[in-house]
Each structure stands twice: as C-alpha cells, then as structure tokens.
Residue frames as a rotation matrix with the C-alpha (Angstrom) as fourth column:
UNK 1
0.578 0.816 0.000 0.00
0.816 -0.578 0.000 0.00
0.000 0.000 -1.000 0.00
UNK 2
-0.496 -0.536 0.683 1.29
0.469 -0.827 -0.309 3.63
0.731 0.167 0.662 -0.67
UNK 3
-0.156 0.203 -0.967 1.37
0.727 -0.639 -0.251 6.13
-0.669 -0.742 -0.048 1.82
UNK 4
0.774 0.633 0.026 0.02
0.545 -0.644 -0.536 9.51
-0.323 0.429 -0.844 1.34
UNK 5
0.134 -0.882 -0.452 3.77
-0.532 -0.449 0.718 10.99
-0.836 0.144 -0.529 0.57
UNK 6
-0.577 -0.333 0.746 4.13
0.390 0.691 0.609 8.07
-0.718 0.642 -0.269 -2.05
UNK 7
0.321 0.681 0.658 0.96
0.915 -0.044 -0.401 9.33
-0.244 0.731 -0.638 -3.85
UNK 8
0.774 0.141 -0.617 1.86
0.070 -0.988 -0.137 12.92
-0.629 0.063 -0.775 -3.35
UNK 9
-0.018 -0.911 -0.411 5.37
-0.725 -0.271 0.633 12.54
-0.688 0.310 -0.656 -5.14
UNK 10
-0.599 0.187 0.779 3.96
0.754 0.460 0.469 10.56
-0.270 0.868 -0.417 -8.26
UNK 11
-0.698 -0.040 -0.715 3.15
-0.320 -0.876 0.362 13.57
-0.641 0.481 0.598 -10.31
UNK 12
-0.831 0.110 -0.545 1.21
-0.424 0.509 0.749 11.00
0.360 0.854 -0.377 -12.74
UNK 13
-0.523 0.671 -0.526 -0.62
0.675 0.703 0.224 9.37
0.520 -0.238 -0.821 -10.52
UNK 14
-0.441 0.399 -0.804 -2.09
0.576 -0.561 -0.594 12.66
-0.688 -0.726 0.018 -8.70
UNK 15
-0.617 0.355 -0.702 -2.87
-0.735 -0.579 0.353 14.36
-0.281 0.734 0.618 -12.28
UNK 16
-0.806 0.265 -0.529 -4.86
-0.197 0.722 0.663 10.96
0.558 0.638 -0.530 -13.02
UNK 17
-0.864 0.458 -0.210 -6.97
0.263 0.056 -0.963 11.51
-0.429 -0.887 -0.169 -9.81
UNK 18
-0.345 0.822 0.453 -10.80
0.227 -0.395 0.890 11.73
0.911 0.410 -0.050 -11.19
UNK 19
-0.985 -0.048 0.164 -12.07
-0.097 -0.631 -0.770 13.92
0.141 -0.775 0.617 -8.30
UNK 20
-0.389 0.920 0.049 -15.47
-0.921 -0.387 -0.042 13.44
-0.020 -0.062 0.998 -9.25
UNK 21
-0.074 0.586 -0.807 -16.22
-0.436 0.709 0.554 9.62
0.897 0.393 0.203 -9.07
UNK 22
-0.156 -0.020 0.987 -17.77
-0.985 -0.067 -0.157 8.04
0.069 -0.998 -0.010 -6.72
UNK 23
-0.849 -0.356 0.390 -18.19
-0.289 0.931 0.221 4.32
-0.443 0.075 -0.894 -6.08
UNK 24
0.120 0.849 0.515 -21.76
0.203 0.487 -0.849 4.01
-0.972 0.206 -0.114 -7.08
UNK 25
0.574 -0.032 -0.818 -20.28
-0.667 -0.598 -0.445 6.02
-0.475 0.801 -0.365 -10.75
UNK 26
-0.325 -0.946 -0.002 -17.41
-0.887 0.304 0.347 3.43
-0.328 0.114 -0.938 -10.58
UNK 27
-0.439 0.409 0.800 -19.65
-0.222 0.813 -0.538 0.79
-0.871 -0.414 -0.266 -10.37
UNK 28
0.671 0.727 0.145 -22.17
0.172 0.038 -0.984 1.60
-0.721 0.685 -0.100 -13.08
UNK 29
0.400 -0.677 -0.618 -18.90
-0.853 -0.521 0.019 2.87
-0.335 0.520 -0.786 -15.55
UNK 30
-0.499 -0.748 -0.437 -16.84
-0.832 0.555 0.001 -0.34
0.242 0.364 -0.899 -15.18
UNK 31
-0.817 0.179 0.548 -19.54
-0.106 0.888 -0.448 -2.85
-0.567 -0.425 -0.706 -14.53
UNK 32
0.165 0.957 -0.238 -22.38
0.255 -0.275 -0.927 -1.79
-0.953 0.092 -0.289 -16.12
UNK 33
-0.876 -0.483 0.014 -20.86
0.232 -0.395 0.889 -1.36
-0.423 0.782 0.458 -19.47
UNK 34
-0.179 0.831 0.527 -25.02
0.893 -0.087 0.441 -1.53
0.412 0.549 -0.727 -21.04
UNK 35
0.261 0.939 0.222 -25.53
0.958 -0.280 0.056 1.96
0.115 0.198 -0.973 -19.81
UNK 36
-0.197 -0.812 -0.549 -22.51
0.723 -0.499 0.478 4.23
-0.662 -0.303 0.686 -19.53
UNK 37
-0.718 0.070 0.693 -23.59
0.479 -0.673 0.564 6.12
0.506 0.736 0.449 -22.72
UNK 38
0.606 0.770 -0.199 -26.27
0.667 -0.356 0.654 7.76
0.433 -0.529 -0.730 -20.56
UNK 39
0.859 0.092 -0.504 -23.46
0.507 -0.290 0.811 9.39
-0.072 -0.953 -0.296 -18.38
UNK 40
0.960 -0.178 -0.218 -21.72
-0.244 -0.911 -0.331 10.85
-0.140 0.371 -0.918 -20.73
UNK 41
-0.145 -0.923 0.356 -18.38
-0.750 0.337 0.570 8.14
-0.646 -0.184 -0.741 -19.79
UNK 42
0.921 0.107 -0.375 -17.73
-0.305 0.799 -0.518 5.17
0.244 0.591 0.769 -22.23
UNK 43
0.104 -0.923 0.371 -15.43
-0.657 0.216 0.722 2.69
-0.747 -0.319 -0.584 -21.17
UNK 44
0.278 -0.061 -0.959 -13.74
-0.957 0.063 -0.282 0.94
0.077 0.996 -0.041 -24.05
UNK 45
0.340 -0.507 -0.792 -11.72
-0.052 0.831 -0.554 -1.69
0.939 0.230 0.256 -22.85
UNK 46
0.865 -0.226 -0.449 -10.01
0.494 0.218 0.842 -3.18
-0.093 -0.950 0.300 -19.77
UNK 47
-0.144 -0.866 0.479 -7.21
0.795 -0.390 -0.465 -0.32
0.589 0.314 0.745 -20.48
UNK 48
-0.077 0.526 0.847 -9.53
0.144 -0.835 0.531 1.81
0.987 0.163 -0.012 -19.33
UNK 49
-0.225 -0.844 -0.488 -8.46
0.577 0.288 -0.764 3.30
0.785 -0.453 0.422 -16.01
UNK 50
0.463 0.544 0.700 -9.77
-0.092 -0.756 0.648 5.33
0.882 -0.365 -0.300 -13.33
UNK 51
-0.516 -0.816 -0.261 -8.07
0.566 -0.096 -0.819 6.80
0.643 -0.570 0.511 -10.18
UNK 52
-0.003 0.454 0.891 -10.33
-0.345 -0.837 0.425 8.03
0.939 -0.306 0.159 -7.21
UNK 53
-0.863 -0.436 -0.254 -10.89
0.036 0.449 -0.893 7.94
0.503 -0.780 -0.372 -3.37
UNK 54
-0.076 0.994 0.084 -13.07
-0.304 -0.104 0.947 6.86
0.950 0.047 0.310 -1.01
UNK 55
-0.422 -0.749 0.512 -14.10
-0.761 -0.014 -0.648 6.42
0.492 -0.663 -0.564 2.36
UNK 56
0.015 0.576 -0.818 -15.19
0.301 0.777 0.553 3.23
0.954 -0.254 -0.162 3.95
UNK 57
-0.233 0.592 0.772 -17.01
-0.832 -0.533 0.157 3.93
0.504 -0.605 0.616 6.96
UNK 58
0.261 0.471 -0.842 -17.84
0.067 0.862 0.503 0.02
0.963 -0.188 0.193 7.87
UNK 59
0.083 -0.469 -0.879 -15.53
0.861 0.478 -0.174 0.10
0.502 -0.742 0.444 11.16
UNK 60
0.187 -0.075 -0.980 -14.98
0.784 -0.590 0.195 2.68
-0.592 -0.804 -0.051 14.06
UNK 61
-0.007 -0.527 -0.850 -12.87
-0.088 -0.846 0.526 4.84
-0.996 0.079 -0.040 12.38
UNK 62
0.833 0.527 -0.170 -12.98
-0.116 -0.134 -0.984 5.90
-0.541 0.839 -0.050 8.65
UNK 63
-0.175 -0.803 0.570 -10.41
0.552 0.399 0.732 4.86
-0.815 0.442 0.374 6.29
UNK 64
0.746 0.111 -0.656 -9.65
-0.514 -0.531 -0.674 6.91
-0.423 0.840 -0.340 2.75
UNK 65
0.113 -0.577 0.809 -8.70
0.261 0.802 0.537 4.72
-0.959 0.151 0.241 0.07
UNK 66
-0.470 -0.581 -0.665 -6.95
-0.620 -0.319 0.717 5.13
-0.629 0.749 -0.210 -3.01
UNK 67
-0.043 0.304 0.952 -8.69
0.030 0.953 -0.303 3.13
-0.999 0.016 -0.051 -5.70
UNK 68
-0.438 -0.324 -0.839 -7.68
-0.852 -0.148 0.502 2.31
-0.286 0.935 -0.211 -9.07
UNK 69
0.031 0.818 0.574 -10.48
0.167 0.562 -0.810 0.44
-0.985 0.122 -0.119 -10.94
UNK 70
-0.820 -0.093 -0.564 -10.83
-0.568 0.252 0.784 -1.30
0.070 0.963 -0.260 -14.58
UNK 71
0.617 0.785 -0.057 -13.88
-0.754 0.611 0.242 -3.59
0.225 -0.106 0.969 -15.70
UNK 72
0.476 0.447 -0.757 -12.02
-0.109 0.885 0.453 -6.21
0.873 -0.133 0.470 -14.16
UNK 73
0.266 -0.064 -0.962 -11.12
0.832 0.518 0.196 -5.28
0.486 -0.853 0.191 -10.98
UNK 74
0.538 0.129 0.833 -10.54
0.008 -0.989 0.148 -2.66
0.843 -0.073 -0.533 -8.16
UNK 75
0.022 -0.909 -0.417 -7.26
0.687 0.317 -0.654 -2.44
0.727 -0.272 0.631 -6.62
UNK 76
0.900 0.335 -0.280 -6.90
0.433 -0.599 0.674 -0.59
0.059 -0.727 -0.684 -3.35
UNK 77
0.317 -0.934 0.162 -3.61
0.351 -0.044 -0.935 1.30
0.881 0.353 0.314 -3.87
UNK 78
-0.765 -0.471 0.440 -3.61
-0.055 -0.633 -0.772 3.23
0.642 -0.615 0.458 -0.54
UNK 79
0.446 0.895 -0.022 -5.14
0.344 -0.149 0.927 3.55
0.826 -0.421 -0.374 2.68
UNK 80
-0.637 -0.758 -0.140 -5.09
0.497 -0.264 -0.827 5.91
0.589 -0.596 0.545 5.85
UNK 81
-0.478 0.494 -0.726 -6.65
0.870 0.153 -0.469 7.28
-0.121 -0.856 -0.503 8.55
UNK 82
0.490 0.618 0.615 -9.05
0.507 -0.776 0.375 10.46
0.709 0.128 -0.694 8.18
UNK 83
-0.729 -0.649 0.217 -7.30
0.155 -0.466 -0.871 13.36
0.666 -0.602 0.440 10.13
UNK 84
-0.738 0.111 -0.666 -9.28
0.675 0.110 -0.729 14.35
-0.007 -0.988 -0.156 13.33
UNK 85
-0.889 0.015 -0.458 -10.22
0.145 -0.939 -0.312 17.58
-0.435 -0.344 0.832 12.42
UNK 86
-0.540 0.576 -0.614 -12.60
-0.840 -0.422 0.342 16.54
-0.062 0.700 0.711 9.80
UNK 87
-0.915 0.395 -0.082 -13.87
0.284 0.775 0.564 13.10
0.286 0.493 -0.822 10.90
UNK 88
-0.772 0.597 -0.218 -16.56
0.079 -0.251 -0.965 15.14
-0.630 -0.762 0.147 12.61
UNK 89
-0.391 0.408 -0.825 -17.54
-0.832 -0.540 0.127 16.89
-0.394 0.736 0.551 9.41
UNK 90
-0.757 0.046 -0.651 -17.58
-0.508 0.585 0.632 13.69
0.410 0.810 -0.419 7.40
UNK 91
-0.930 0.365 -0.052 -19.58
0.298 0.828 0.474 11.85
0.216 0.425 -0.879 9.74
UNK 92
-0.054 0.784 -0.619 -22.20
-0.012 -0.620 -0.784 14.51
-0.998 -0.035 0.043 10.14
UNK 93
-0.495 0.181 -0.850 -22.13
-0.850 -0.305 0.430 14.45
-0.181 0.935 0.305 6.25
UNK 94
-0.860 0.001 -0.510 -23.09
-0.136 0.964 0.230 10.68
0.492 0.267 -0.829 6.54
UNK 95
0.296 0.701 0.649 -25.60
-0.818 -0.165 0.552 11.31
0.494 -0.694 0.524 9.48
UNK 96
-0.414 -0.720 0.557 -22.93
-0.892 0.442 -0.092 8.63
-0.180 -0.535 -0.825 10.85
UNK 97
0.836 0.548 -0.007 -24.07
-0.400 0.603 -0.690 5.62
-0.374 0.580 0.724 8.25
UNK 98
-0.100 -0.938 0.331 -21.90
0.074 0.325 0.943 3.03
-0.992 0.119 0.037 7.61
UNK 99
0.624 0.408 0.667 -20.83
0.293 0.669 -0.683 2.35
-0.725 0.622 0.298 4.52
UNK 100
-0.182 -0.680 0.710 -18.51
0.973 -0.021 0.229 2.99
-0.141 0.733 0.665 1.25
UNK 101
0.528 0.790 -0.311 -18.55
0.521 -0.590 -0.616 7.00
-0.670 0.164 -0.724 0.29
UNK 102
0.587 -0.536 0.606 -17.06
0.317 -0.537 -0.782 9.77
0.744 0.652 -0.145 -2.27
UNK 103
-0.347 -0.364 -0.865 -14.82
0.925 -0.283 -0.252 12.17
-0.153 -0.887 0.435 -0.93
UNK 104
0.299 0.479 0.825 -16.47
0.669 -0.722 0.177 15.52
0.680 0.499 -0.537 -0.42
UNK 105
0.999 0.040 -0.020 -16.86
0.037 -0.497 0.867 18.65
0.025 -0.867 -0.498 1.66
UNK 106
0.637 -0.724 0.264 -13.66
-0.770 -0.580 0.266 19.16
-0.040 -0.372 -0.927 3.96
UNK 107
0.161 -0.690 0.706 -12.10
-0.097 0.701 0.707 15.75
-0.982 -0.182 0.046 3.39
UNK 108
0.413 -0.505 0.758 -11.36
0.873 0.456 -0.172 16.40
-0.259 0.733 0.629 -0.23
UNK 109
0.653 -0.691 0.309 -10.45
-0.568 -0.718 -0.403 20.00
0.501 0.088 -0.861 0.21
UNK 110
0.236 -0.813 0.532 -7.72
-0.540 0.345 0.768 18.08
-0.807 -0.469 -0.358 3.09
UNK 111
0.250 -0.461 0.851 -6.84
0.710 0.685 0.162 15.27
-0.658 0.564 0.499 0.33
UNK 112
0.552 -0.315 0.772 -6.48
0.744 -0.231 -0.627 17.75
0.376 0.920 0.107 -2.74
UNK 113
0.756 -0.528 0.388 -4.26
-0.479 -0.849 -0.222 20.45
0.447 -0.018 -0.894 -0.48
UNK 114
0.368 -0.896 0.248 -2.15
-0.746 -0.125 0.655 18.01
-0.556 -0.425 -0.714 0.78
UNK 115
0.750 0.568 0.338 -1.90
0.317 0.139 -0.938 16.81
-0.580 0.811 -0.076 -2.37
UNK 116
0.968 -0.201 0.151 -0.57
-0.050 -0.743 -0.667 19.86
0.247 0.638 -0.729 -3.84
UNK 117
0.284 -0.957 0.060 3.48
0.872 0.231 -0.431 19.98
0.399 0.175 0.900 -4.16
C-alpha cells in the first residue's frame, strides 16, 4: 500500500486523480458497461483506467482509500486514517451511516491540499 507521501510525489498518478467519481459512478462505468452512454463516460476496454478515493465507513474509524479500478477489478492502492479535524464533518455528512462514500466537503479540500506539491 502507498502512503500519502508516495501518492503525493507521483506527479502522474495525482494528475490521473478523477475527483469526481464516486463508487456508485465506478460501479455503473466499469460494470455496467449496457448503460454508460447515458453518463456521458464510455469505457472501451479493460485499459480503461480510473483513479479516485473513497471512504469506507464500515468500522470505528474511517479509512480513505486510493482506488484504481478497470472492468475487471478494483485495486486498493492506498489507505489511511481520516485526520481528526474533519472526521466530525464527514460523519455529520453521513448522518454517521456506515458504509462505502465519495470524498467531499472538507475531506477532499484536506486530500487535494495536501496533495498539492
């Protein structure tokens, strides 16, 4: 697994970040190949590559993962703890519901400034 320094100092892999998918987008994109033309995305082939994060929520404490997802398979490249300051925020965004989410709000302003070189 890559730490958050590892991602930050791959130039390539931080410009490749889609900011806007979320897992239920990931899902219907690279599984769902019969209706992607609706959403404006068209995956072509298993070349086809996507780079985003998310947090899983199942357990005490949130996790933000790195995921890097083709139609055949979704690879967790990274994972780390949610800073303090913002797991409030997040799980008041959730109304504290488990489960798989995007990143929004103040945990992807924290992921895309520390991020930034």
């Amino acid at each position: 697994m890559m730490t958050i320094d590892e991602i930050k100092n791959n130039l390539e892999l931080v410009n490749s970040i889609d900011w806007d998918m979320t897992p239920e987008e990931a899902v219907t994109l690279y599984l769902e190949w019969g209706n992607n033309w609706a959403h404006g995305k068209v995956v072509r082939s298993k070349d086809d590559v996507s780079y985003y994060f998310v947090v899983n929520n199942w357990k005490e404490e949130p996790i933000i993962y790195l995921i890097k997802r083709n139609s055949e398979e979704a690879l967790e490249l990274a994972a780390f703890n949610m800073p303090e300051d913002i797991k409030g925020s997040f799980s008041d965004s959730v109304s504290g519901l488990k489960g798989v989410y995007p990143v929004t709000g103040k945990v992807k302003k924290w992921l895309q400034d520390t991020l930034k070189k």
